[in-house]
N, C-alpha and C positions, 0 to 999 in steps of 0.2 A: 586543542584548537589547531598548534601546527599540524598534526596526523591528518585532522578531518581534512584539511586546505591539500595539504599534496595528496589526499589522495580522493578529493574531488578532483586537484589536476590534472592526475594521472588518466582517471577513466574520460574526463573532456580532451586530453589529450588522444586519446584513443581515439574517440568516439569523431570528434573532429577533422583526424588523419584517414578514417574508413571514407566517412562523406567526401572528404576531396579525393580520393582516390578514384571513389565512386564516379564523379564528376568526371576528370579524368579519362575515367576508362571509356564512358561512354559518349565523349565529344570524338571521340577515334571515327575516320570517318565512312569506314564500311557501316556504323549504327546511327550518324546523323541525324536521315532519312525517318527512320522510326520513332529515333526520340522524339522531334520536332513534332511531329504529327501526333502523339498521344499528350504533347505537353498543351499543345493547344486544343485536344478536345478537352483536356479537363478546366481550361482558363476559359474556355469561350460561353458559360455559364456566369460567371464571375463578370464580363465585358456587355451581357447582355440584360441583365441585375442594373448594372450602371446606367448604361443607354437609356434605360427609363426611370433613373430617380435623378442622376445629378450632372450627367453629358446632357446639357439641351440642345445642341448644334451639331451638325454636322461635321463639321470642321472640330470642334471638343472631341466628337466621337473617333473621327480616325488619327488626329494629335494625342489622343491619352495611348491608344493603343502600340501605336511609334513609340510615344517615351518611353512607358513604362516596358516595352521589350527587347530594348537596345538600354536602359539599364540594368535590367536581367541577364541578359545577354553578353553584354560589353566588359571587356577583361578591367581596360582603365576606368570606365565609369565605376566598375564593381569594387576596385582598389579605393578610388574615391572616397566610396558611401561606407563601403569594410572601415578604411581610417579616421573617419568621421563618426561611427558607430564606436568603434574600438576609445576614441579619442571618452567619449560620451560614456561609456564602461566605466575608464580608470577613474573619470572625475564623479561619476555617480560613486562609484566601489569607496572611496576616499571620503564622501559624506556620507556615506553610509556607517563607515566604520566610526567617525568622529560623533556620532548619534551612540556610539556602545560605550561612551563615556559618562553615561549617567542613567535613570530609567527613564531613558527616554521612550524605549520599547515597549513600554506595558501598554496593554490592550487594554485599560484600564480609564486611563489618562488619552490626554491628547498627545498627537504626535510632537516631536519638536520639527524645528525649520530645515533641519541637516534632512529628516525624512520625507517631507513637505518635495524637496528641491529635486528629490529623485527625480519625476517623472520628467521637472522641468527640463531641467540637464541634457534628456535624450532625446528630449523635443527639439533642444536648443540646437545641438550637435546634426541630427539627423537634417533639418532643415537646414543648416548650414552648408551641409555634407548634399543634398538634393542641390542647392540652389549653385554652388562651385560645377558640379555634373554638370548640367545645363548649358558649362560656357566650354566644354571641352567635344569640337565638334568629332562626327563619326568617320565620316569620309565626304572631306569639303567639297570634292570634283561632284558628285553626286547631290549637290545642293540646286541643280537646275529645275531638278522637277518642283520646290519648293518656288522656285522664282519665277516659273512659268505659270505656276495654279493658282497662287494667292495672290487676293489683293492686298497690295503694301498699305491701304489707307483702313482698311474695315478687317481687322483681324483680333483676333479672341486668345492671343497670345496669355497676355495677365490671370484670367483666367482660367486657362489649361494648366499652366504651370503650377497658381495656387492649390490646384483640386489633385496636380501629381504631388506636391509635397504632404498636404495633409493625407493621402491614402498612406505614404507612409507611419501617419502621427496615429489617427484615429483610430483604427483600427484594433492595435495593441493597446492602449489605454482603454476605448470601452471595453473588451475581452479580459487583462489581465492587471489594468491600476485600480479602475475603480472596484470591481467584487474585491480586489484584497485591502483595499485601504475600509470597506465594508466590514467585511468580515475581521477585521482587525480594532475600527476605534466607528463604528456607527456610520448611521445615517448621515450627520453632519460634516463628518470628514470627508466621507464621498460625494455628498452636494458639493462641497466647496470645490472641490479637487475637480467635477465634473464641469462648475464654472470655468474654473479660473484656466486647468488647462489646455483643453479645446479653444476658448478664445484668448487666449495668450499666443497660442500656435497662428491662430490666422490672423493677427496682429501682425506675428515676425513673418509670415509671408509676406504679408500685404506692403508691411517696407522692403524688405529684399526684394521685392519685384517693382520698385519704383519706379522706374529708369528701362522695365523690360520689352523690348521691343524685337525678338527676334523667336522663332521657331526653337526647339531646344536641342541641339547639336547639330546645328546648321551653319551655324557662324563661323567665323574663322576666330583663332584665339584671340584674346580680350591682349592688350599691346599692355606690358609693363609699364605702370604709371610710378614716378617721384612717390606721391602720396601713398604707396604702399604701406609704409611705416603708421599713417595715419590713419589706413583702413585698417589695420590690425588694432591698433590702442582704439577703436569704434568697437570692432569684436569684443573684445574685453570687457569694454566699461560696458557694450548689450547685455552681456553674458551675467556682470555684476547687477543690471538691473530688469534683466529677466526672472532669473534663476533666483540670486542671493536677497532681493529686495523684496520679489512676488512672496517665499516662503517665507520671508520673516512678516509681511503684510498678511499672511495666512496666519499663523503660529498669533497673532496678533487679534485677528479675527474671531478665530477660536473662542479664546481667553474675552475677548470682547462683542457680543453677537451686535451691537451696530454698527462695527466694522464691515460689516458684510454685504452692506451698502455701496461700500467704495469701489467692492469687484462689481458691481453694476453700472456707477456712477462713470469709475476711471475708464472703461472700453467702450461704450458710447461716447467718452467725449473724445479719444484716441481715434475713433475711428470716422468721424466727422469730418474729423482733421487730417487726416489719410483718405477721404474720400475728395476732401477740396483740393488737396496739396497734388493727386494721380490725375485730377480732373486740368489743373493749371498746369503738368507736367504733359500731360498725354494733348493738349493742344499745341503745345512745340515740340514734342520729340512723337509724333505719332505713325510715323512710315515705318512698315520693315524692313529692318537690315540684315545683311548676310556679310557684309565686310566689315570689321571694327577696324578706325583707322586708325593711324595712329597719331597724338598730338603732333603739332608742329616743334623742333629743338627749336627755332626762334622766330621771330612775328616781324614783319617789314613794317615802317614805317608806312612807305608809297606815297612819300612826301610832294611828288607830281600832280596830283589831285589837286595840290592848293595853288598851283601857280598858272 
């Protein structure tokens, strides 16, 4: 086992170092001009695929095509989504390997919840890792033509951002989770898995986008808030009941076929509640913003008022 490991490292490590060199070589900028223009004849296939199944607006149409190319593009956005991906590896790689502690592997039997969590994991991480992007603007002085064209009151913000995060989710799960959890333990592991992680993902969008009210690298940076400590212990405990709680609710299900009611039951009423909670949010925080302020350090009384 250690041979096999260093020396799949070896040849990723190889293979790895060519691709960025590859990269590299051809951001040099006598080949710019070339590159740019052959990258987008072969995307513009792909942007127009979309245009008529899930951009319905115009404003969707030319906001999806901005994000998703400036985080393509973008060195820090792409550090970003790399760390958030990478992050999403080590913690999949580590329940993966705690799943080789029994058979839990056989194709035979049902998965346990360590292999269950997989996909979760890189849902969790990647969405995570899209939705931090979002608040790191490109080049703030260049945010006029956003303030000039949009209206601040009727904008499709929530929206665009939900449909760029899941184009990262979707994608790879229908192509590569579901035929292998198929081809590994049946039919019913791949129903379940087709439920639960598609809409577990636009669940975790649909909160992280609570509160979003602004174009996606437009804004100036989000101001350092006290509560940081507490946004972090929120991560965690999401993380614990995304990931850890959903696969063991799976692993559960499995073992019990009218558990599988619950992945029906519990996202309907989640999302009910998420539709009243953005509806009572987006009538007081509804204008776009390009400036986060920052809290005030302390608040005046203005005790004059009363006298």
């Amino acid at each position: 086992m250690a041979l096999l490991a260093s020396g799949c490292v070896i040849v990723a490590a190889v293979a790895i170092y060519v691709f960025s060199y590859r990269r590299c070589f051809v951001r040099i900028p006598e080949t710019v001009d070339t590159s740019s223009g052959s990258s987008g004849a072969h995307g513009s296939w792909i942007f127009s695929g979309l245009d008529r199944t899930i951009l319905t607006s115009p404003f969707q149409r030319a906001g999806y095509r901005f994000v998703m190319k400036t985080l393509l593009r973008s060195e820090h956005h792409g550090l970003v989504l790399g760390g958030f991906f990478g992050l999403g590896i080590v913690i999949a790689s580590q329940f993966l390997f705690a799943s080789f502690n029994g058979p839990t592997l056989d194709a035979s039997g049902s998965p346990s919840s360590q292999v269950l969590a997989i996909p979760l994991i890189l849902c969790y991480c990647i969405t995570l890792g899209v939705r931090f992007a979002f608040d790191i603007p490109t080049e703030i002085r260049a945010n006029w033509i956003f303030r000039l064209c949009l209206d601040k009151v009727r904008h499709e913000c929530i929206p665009l951002a939900r449909k760029v995060m899941l184009s990262f989710i979707l994608p790879w799960v229908l192509a590569i989770v579901l035929p292998l959890y198929l081809y590994l333990w049946g039919w019913r592991v791949c129903v379940l898995q087709m439920i639960v992680v598609p809409i577990w993902s636009m669940l975790l969008a649909k909160i992280l986008l609570l509160r979003f009210r602004k174009v996606p690298f437009t804004c100036s940076y989000p101001p350092f808030q006290d509560s940081a400590g507490v946004l972090l212990l929120f991560y965690i405990l999401g993380f614990f009941a995304f990931v850890v709680l959903t696969s063991t609710l799976e692993r559960w299900a499995l073992l019990n076929p009218l558990l599988m009611l619950s992945f029906i039951v519990i996202p309907l009423v989640a999302w009910y509640a998420l539709a009243r909670l953005h509806g009572e949010v987006g009538e007081i925080d509804r204008e776009l913003v390009f400036e986060e302020n920052a809290p005030a350090p302390f608040e005046l009384l203005d005790l004059r008022r009363g006298s």
